[in-house]
C-alpha positions in Angstrom: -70.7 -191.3 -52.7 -72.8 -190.6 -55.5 -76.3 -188.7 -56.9 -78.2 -190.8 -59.0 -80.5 -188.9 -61.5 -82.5 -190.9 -63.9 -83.6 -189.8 -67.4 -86.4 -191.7 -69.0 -87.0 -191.3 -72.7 -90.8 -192.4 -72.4 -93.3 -190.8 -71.0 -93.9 -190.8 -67.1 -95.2 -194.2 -64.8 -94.9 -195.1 -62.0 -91.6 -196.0 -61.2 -90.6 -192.2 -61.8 -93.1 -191.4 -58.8 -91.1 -193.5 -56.4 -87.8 -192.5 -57.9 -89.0 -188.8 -56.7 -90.2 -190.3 -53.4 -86.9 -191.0 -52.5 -85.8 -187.3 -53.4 -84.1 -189.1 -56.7 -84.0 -186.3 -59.3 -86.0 -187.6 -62.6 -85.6 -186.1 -66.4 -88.7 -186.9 -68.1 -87.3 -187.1 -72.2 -90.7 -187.8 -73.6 -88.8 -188.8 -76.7 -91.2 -189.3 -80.0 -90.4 -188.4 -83.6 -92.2 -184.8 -83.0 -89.5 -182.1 -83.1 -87.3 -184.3 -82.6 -83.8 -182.1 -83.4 -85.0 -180.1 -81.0 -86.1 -182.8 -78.4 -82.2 -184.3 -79.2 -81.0 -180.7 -78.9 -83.3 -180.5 -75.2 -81.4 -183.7 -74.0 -77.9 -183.3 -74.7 -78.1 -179.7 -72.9 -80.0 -181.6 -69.8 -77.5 -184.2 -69.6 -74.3 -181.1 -69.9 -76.4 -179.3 -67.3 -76.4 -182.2 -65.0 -72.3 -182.2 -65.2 -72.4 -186.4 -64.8 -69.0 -187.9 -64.7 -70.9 -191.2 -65.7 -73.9 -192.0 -68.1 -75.5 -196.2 -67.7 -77.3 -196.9 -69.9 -79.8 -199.8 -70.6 -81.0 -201.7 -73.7 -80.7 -200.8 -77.4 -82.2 -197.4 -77.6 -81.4 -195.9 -75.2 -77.4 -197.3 -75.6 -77.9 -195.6 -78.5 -79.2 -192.9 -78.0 -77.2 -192.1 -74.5 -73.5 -192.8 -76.5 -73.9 -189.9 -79.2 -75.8 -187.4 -76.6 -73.8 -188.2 -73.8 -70.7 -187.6 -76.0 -72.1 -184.2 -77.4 -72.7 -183.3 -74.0 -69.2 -184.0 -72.7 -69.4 -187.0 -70.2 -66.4 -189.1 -70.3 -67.4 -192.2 -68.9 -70.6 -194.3 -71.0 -71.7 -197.4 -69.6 -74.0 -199.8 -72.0 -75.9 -202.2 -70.0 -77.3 -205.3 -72.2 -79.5 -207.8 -69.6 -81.2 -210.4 -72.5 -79.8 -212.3 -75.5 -81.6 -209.0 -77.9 -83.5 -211.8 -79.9 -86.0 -209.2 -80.4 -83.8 -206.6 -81.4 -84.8 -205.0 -84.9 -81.9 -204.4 -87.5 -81.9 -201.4 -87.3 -81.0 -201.4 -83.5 -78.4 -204.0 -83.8 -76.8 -201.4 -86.8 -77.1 -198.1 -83.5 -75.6 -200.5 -81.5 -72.9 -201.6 -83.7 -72.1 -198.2 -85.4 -71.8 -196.3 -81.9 -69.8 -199.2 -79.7 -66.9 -196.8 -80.0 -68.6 -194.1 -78.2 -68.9 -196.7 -75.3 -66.5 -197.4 -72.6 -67.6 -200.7 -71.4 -70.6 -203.0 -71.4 -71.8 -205.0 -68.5 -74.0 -208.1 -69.4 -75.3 -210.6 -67.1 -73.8 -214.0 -69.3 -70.8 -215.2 -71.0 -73.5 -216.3 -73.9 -74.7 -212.7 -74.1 -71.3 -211.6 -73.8 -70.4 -213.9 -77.1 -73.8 -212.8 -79.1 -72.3 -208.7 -78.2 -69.0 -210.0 -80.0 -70.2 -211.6 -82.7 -73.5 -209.9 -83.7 -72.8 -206.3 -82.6 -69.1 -206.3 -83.1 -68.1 -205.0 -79.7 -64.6 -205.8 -78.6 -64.5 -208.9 -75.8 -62.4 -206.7 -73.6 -65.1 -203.7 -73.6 -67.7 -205.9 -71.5 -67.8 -207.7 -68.6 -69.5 -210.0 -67.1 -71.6 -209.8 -64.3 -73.7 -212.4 -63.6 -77.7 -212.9 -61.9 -77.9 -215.2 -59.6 -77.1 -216.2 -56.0 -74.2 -217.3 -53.9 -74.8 -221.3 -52.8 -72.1 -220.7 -50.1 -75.0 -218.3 -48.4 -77.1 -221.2 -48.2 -77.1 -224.5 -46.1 -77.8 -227.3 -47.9 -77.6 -230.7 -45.7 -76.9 -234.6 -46.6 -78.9 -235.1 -44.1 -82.4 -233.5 -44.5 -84.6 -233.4 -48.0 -83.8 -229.5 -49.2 -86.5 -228.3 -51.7 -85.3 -226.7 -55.0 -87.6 -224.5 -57.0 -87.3 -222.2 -59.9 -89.4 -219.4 -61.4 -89.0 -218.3 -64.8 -90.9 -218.8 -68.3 -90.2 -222.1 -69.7 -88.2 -220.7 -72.5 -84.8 -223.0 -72.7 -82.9 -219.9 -72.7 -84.2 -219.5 -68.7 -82.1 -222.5 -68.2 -84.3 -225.1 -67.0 -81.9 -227.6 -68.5 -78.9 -226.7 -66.3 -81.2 -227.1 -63.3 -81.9 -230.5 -64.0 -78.4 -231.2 -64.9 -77.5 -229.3 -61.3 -80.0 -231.6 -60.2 -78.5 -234.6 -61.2 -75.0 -233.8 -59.7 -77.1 -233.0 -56.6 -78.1 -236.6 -56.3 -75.1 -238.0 -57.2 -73.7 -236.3 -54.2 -76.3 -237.6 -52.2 -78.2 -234.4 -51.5 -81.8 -235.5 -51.0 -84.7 -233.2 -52.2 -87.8 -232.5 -54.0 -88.6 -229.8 -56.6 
């Protein structure tokens, strides 16, 4: 069993409404560059007060940011949580990353290519992340020799979204003699 409490370092939206909703306890951080000893100061002494036994956290900044506070405020156990390749990461956040991965237990990602680009660009050690992939479990799903199954994707059409391994599932698909349509 576990308490969730979420602490968001921008200002309030919506989400943070139906976090509250469902009696989920929220930490607005309001994090900007005014006062901000004192706003770092404020956080770590919200997170001690909180007594977590784990801290997740998601993306650059807040990896970051969560790894030295959540160390000042004594929680032993920081998760990093990295979802996209961080093509749009600045230098400056690949440099946080990099120069507090020690401060880090473990990283999950969602891909053994984002696992690689965590290796290589930001240094973290391979055995620190693992992988847990998006996705869905075909063994769910019925798919039949012997109707037409329909196959559809939704996604940008970025090749990082994968459109080619679709068509090249699609190909195995027919040499199996699954019938569909997209």
């Amino acid at each position: 069993c576990f308490e969730p409490i979420v602490f968001c370092i921008g200002e309030e939206g919506p989400m943070a409404y139906r976090l509250r909703e469902l009696d989920i306890k929220v930490h607005l951080l309001n994090f900007n560059m005014d006062r901000i000893i004192r706003r770092l100061k404020e956080t770590r002494d919200i997170l001690r007060s909180e007594r977590l036994d784990m801290l997740y956290c998601v993306l650059s900044n807040s990896i970051i940011l969560g790894a030295v506070l959540g160390r000042l405020a004594g929680i032993s156990i920081i998760v990093g949580g990295i979802r996209g390749l961080g093509m749009t990461w600045t230098r400056k956040e690949i440099l946080g990353v990099r120069l507090t991965r020690f401060l880090v237990n473990s990283y999950i990602v969602n891909s053994e290519a984002i696992k690689k680009i965590r290796v290589n660009r930001e240094k973290i050690h391979r055995d620190k992340i693992e992988v847990i992939p998006n996705g869905i479990d075909l063994n769910s799903f019925q798919f039949s020799v012997d109707k037409k199954n329909i196959i559809g994707m939704v996604g940008s059409l970025k090749q990082i979204k994968g459109q080619s391994q679709l068509l090249k599932a699609s190909r195995i698909l027919l040499d199996r003699g699954v019938d569909y349509n997209f």
